[in-house]
N, C-alpha and C positions, 0 to 999 in steps of 0.2 A: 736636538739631543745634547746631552751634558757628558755625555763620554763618546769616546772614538775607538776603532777598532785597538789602536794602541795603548788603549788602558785597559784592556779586555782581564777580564777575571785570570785567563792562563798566562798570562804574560807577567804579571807581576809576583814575585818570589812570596810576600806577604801573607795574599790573598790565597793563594795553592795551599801554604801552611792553614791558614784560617777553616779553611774548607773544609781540609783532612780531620782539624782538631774535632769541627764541631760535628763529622760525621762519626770519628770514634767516640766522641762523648755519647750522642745522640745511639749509635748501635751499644755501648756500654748501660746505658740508662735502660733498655729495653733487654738486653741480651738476657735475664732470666726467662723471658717468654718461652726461650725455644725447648723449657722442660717443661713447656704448658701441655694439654691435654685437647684433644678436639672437646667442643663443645656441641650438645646434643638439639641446637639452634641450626641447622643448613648447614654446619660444619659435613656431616655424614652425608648428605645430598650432596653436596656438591665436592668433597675429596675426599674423603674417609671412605664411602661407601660406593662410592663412582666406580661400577666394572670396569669402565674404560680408562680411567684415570690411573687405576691400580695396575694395571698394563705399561704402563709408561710412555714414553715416546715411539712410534714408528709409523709408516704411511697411512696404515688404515686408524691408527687410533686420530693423525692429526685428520685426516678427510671426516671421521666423525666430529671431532671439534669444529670444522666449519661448513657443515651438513645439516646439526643436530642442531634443535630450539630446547634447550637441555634448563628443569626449572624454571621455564619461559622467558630465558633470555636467549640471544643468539651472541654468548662471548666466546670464539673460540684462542683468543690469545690468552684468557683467562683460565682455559681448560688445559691448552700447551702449557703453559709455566706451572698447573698443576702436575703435569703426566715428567715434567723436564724435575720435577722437587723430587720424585718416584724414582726416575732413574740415577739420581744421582746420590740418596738420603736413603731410599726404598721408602715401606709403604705408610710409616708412621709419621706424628704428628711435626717430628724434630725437626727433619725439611722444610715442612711449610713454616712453619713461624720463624727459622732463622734467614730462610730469603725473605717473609713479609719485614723482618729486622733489618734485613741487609740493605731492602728494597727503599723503607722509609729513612736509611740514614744515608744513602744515595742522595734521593731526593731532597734531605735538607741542605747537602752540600748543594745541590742545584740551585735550591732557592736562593741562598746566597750570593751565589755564582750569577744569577739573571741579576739580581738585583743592584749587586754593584757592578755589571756593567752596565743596564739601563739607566743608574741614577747616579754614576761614579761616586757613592757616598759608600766607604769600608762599613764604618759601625753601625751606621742605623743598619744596613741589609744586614749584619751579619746579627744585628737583634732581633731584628723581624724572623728572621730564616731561625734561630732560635727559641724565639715563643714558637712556630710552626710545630720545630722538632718537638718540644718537651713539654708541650701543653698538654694536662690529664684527659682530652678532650680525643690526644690521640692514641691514647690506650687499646681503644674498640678495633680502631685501624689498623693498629702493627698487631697486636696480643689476640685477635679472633681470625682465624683461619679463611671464613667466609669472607671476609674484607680487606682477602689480597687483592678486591677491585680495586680498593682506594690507591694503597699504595703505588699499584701497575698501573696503572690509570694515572694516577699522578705523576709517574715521571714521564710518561709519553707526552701527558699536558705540559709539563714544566721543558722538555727536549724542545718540543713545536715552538713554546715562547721563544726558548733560544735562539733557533733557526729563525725565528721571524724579528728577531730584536738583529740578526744579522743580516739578515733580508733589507731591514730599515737603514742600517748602518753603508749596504753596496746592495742594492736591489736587482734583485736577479730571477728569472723566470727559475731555475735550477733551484732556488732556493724555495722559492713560493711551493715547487711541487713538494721538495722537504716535510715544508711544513704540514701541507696536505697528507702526505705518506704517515708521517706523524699524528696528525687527528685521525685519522680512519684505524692505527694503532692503537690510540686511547680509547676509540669507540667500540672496536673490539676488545676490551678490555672492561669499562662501564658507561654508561649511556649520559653519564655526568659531564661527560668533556663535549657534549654539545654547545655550552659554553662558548670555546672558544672564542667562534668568529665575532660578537660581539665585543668580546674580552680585549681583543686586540686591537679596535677600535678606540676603547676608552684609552688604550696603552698607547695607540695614534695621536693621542692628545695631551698625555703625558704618561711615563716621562718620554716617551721617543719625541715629540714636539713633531711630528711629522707634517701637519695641519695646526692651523690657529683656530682662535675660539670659533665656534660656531656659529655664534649669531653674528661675526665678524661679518662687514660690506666683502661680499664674493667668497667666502669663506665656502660655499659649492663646489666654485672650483678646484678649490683643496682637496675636498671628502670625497668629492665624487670617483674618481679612479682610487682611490683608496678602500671603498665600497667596492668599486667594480675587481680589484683585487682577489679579492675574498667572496667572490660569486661560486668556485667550487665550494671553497666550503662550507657555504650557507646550502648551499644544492646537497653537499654530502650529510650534513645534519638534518634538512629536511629528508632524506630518505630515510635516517638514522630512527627520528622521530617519528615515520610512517609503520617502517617495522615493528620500534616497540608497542606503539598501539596498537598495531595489528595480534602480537604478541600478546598484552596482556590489558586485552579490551574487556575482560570479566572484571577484571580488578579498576581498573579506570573507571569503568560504570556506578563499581563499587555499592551495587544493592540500590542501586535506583536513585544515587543521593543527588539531591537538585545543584544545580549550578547555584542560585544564590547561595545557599549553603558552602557549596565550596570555597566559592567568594570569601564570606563571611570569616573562613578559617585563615585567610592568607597572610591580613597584616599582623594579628595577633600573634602567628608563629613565628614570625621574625623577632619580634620582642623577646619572646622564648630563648630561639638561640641567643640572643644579646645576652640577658641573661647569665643562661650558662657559659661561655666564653669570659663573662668580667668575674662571674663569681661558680668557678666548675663545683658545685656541692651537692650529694646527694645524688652521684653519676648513679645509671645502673645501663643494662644491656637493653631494657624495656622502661618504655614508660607506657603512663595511661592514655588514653584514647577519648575524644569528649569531641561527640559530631552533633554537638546541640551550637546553633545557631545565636549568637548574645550580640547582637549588629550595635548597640552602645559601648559596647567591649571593642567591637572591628572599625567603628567607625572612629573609637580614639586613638586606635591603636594607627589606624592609617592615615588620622590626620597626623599623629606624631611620626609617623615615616616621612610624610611630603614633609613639613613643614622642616625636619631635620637635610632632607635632600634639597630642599630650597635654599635654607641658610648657608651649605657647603659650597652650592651652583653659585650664589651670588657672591663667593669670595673664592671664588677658580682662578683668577688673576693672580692673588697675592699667596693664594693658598694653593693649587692645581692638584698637588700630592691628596687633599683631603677628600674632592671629590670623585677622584680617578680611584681610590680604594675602596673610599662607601660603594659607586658604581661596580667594581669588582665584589663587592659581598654580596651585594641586592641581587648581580645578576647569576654568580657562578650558584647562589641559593637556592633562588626562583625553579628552576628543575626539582626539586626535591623539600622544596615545602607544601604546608599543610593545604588543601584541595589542587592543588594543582601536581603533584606525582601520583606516580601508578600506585593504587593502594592509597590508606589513610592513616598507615603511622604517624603516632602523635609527633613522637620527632626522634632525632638521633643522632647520638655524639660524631657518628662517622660523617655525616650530612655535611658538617662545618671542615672538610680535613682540605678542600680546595679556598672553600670562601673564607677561613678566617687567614689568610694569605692575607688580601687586600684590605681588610679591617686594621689587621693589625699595620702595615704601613699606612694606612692614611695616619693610625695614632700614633705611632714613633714618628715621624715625619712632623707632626703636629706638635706632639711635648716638645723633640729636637725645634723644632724652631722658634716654640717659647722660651725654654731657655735660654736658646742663646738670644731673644730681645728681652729680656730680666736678666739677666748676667745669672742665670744659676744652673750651668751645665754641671759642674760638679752635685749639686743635690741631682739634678733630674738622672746622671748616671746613675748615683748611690741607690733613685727609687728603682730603678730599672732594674739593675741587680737585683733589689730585694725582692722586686714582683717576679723576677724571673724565678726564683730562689723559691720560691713560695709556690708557683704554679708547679716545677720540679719535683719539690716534695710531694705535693699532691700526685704526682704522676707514680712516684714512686710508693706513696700509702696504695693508690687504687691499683696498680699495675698485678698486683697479684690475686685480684678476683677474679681474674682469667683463668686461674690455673687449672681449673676443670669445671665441667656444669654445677657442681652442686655448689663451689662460692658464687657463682656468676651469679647463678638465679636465688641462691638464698639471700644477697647482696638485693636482687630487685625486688623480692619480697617484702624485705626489712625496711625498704621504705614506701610500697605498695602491696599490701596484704592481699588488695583482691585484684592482684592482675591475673584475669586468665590463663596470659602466656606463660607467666612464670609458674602459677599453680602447674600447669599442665608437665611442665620442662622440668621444674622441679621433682616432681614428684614421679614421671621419667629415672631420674637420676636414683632417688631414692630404690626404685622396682629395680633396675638394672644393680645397686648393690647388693641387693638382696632382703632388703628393709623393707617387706611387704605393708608392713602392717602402718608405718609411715608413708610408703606411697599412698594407698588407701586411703588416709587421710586426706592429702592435696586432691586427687583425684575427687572426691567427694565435697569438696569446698569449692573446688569447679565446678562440679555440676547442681549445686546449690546456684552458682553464678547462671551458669549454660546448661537448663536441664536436658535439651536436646542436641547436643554438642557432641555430634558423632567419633571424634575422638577422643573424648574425654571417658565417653561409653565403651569406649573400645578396651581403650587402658585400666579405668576399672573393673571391667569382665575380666582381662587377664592376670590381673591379683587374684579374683577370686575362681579363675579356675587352676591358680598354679597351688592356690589352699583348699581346694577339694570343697569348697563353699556352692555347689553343683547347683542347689535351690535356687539361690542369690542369682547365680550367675545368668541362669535359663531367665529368671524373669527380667534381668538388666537387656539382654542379649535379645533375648527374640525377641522383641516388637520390632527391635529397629535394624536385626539381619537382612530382611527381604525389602528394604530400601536401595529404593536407584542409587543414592549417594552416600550409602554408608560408607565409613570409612573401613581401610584395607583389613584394619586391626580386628574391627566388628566382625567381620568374617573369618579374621585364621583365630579369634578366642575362641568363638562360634566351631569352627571346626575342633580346637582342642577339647574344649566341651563336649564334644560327642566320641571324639579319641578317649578321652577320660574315662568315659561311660563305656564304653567297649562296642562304639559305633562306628568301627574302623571306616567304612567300607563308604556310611554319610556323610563321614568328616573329607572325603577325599575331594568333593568337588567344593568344597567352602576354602581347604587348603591349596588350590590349582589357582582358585581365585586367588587367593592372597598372594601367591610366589608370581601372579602371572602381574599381578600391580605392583610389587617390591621385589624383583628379582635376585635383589640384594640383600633380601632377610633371609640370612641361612639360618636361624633358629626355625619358623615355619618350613623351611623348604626339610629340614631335618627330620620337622614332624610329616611334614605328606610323606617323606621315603618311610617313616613307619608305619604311616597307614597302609601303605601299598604293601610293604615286608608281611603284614598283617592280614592282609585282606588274597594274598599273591599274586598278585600283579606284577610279575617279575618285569615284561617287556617295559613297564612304564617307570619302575623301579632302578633299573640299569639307565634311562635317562637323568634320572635324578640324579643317581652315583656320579655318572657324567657330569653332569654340570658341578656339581659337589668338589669335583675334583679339580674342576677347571679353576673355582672358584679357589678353593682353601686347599686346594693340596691333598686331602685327606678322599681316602676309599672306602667307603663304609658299602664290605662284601657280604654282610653277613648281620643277623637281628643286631648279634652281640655286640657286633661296632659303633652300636646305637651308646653303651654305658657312659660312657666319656661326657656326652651328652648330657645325660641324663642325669648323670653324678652333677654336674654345672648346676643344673636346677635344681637338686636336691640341695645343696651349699646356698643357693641364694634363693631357699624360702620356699622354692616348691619342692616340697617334703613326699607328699600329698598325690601331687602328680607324677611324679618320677617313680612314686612307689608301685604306682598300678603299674608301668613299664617293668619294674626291677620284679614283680609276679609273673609277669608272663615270660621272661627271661630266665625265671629259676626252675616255672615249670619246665623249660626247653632241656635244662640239665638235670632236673632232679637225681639221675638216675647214676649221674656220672660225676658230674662238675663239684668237688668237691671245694674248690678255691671259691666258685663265685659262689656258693651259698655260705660258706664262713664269711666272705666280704661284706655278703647284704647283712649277716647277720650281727656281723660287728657292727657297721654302719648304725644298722636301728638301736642295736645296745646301747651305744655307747655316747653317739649324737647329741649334744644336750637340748637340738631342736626336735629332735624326734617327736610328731604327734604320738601321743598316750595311744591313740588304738594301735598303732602301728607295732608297738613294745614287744606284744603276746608274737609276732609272727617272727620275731630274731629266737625267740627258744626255737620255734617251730624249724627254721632254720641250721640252726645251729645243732639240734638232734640229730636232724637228717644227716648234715657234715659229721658227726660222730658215728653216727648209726654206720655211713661209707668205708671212715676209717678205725672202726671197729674198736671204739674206744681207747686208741693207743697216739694217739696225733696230741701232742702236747698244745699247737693252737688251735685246733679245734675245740680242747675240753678248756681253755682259758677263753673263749669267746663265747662256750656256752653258759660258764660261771658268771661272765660277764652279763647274759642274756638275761639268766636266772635272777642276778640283782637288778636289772633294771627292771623288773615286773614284780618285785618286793620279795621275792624268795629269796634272803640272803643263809638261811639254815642250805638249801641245796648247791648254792651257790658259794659258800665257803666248803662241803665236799667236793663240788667239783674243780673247785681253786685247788684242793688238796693233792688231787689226783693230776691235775695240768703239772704242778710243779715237782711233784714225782720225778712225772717223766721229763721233764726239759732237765733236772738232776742226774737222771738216769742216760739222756741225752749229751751231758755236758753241756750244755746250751746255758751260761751263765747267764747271759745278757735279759735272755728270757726268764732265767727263773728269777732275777730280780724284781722283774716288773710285776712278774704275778704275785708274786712276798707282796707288792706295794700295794696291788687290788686286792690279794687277800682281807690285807690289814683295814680296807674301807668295808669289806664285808662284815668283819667282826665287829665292825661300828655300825653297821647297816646302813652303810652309805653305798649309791652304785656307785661304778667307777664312768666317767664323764670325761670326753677329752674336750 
């Protein structure tokens, strides 16, 4: 070893400072995230929409984090520090991404921290531990909510180093168990830190020097209790490793793909990340995917891995740093490159947030000790800076794609037109503003891609039943409702489809389905308590209120508590849909409710989405509310002026302007009779009045 306990990172006054700086820098570079947005990618799966998570911390919530196979992982310290962001932030975005910020500028003070005591060298570690922090590669990691794996995970991995670099330094059974408590931490947390126990074998060889070279005369005797050291934690990885295949063996199978084929993908994606780590351009949250088999492509690609792993192995003497890093990328990788992890993502920025640790010291390491046999330390700083300088900015141009779904994935659009995920998410985003006619769009550009793509089906059925597109929608929707594996969505469209059409009573069991697979979609769950309110099912109905309540707080006693609701989708595009609700809601009051039929009937007046047929039923409205108040209600006769020009009668409708403003004069109601002067004045132009 090249340092001793008494040169230890906390011991020196320098090194403490250094730490702190480059953690405030490194939480400063990132700190706009924490007014980022969940992103509509597993963000919502896994903490936004989590019932359990939204609960916060206490006994039963933590026995289901380490119970539950939850998104087919079994993380439950990943689900704690969710439910611990809730109790302490509550239930929105702000928490989570200001501990993923706090959590990765933790971690780069650690990185630094191991590094200069493993290698007692200040500035290389505290550059490497700097590329770590502020590389644009870590964006994905701190700035996306679902990848508070990385960060959590990483400092468990980076703690265990510690403990075991002081294990090395005074070896101690007491510490060995550390380290272990420590991995079974990181692995509850992501399945990436199976790593480890190899990891710290290379680090056996340098910089700890704990064992000489390997093919050294008895070089056995060194390895071998150093191997037998680390027998739990190859046993606790190997468990780790049996779980998650067991876990997520649909996805490993991956549709029958052959093992050569997997093969075939391995050395090529390594290239990949190289790649992007020397030159980060053209990031996004998704890339493409390409499970075609080019073995001229894998077999260059993997002679130029050996042959570069050969050149480093044979200058381990002079060089040690070069192959002990390469060996840390290749292997902390290897988990999560291309045929060999669960699933067959092409690849991704988060993937490198452990291995470009060890890349980048082998190359600091490697410039630092060209320069100094060329006498050009001072150039080789000046580049250092400037690459730092340059990767920085990059971090800080991309760091704001994150700030909600629609730059994330308009961002992987713009440089993949036909990614499915992104069509899909994208266009997602678009429906949830209300931009029908642009979700519609992506939605149908996917299923150009994937015409059987159950959720693509699902999401276009529900644009076109929130625009009353009834025809479209029946022929999109039913062929593929009464499939084993449709998705959830195909069935709660499917049920609003027959909601829509005034088939309370059939829509009820397509909506049980859908709440009973998303328990956490209160938009559906909203619609079965209207079918039930609808159909009277009171006993089943008061379960729903239940859960309703449990869920958002809110008590919907009553049809009318449905508006709220309702009114939401009318705002964002379903006009259409809400309309048939806000009918059978007025017929409940006809007789009485003199407010809620002036409300619908402004709404449709005045709306400048209001579909055209919809127009003729706000006079019809607005009569009635006059006819109640006997023509003497000053808004009532301003809303029906209003009615009257949005259906082209502006002659009727500048009298009844005339008469509204009468009385809000006669009322003293100034305020009012302004406004009406205002819409008067668009009648006598014969213009409606539009808000």
């Amino acid at each position: 070893m090249r340092a001793t306990s008494t040169s230890g990172f906390w011991t020196r006054h320098l090194d403490v400072w250094l730490a702190l700086g480059l953690m405030v820098l490194t939480a400063a570079l990132f700190w706009p995230a924490r007014e980022f947005s969940f992103i509509n990618l597993d963000d919502y799966v896994y903490a936004a929409d989590n019932p359990v998570v939204a609960r916060g911390l206490s006994w039963e919530t933590v026995r289901w984090a380490f119970t539950t196979i939850h998104e087919n992982w079994w993380l439950p310290l990943l689900w704690i520090s969710y439910m611990a962001d809730v109790d302490c932030f509550g239930v929105g975005p702000y928490g989570h991404h200001l501990v993923n910020i706090l959590l990765h500028a933790l971690n780069a003070g650690l990185t630094f921290g191991l590094l200069r005591r493993m290698t007692g060298s200040r500035w290389r570690s505290l550059f490497v531990a700097a590329l770590f922090a502020w590389h644009p590669l870590r964006v994905e990691s701190v700035a996306w909510v679902t990848e508070r794996k990385d960060v959590l995970s990483g400092l468990f991995f980076l703690l265990a180093l510690w403990t075991y670099v002081r294990h090395a330094e005074k070896p101690s059974l007491l510490k060995l168990g550390g380290v272990t408590a420590l991995t079974l931490m990181g692995l509850m947390s992501k399945a990436i830190v199976i790593v480890l126990p190899p990891l710290l074998l290379v680090l056996d060889g340098w910089p700890l020097r704990r064992a000489g070279d390997p093919r050294s005369p008895g070089a056995w005797k060194a390895w071998r209790p150093l191997l037998l050291e680390k027998a739990p934690l190859f046993a606790l990885v190997l468990i780790f490793i049996f779980l998650n295949l067991q876990n997520h063996r649909v996805d490993f199978e991956g549709g029958n793909l052959s093992w050569p084929l997997r093969l075939s993908l391995i050395a090529p994606n390594y290239w990949v990340y190289l790649g992007k780590i020397f030159w980060p351009a053209h990031l996004a949250i998704l890339y493409p995917e390409f499970d075609v088999a080019n073995w001229p492509k894998a077999l260059a690609a993997l002679a130029g891995l050996g042959l570069l792993t050969l050149a480093l192995y044979r200058v381990r003497r002079q060089a040690p740093y070069a192959i002990a890093g390469w060996l840390w990328f290749l292997i902390a990788l290897l988990p999560v490159i291309r045929g060999v992890r669960l699933g067959l993502a092409g690849y991704a920025d988060r993937f490198v947030y452990l291995p470009s640790i060890g890349l980048s010291l082998a190359l600091v390491w490697g410039v630092a000790a060209a320069a100094e046999r060329f006498r050009l330390r001072r150039a080789a700083t000046a580049g250092g800076i400037f690459v730092l300088a340059a990767l920085t900015a990059t971090t800080v141009r991309y760091l704001p794609v994150f700030q909600d779904s629609g730059t994330v994935f308009r961002q992987a659009l713009s440089h993949r037109p036909a990614s499915p995920a992104a069509l899909l998410n994208y266009g997602v985003w678009r429906f949830a503003a209300g931009e029908l006619d642009e979700a519609e769009r992506y939605f149908r550009e996917l299923l150009k891609l994937m015409p059987d793509y159950s959720q693509g089906i699902g999401n276009l059925g529900a644009v076109l039943v929130q625009e009353g597109r009834t025809a479209e929608a029946r022929a999109l929707l039913e062929p593929e409702v009464g499939q084993p594996d449709a998705h959830w969505l195909v069935q709660g469209s499917w049920g609003m489809l027959l909601l829509y059409e005034g088939r309370a009573k059939e829509a009820i069991p397509y909506l049980q389905g859908t709440v009973a697979l998303r328990p956490r979609e209160l938009g559906m769950r909203v619609e079965l308590l209207r079918a039930l309110m609808e159909t009277g099912e009171e006993a089943e109905a008061d379960r729903q209120r239940e859960v309703l309540q449990a869920q958002i707080g809110t008590w919907y006693g009553n049809y009318g508590s449905l508006f709220a609701h309702n009114l939401q989708a009318w705002k964002l595009g379903g006009a259409r849909y809400a309309w048939v609700y806000f009918e059978k809601l007025a017929e409940q009051g006809w007789d009485r409710d003199v407010a809620l039929l002036n409300n619908l009937a402004w709404l449709a007046a005045t709306d400048e989405k209001t579909p055209a047929e919809i127009r003729p039923r706000a006079v019809v409205f607005a009569e009635r509310a006059g006819e109640l108040t006997k023509g003497k209600n000053a808004l009532a006769l301003d809303t029906l002026a209003a009615a009257q020009a949005a259906t082209g009668n502006f002659a009727e409708a500048e009298k009844t302007g005339e008469r509204a403003l009468a009385l809000a004069l006669r009322a003293d109601d100034a305020a009012l009779a302004e406004e009406i002067q205002g819409r008067l004045a668009l009648y006598r132009e014969r213009k409606p009045y539009r808000k």
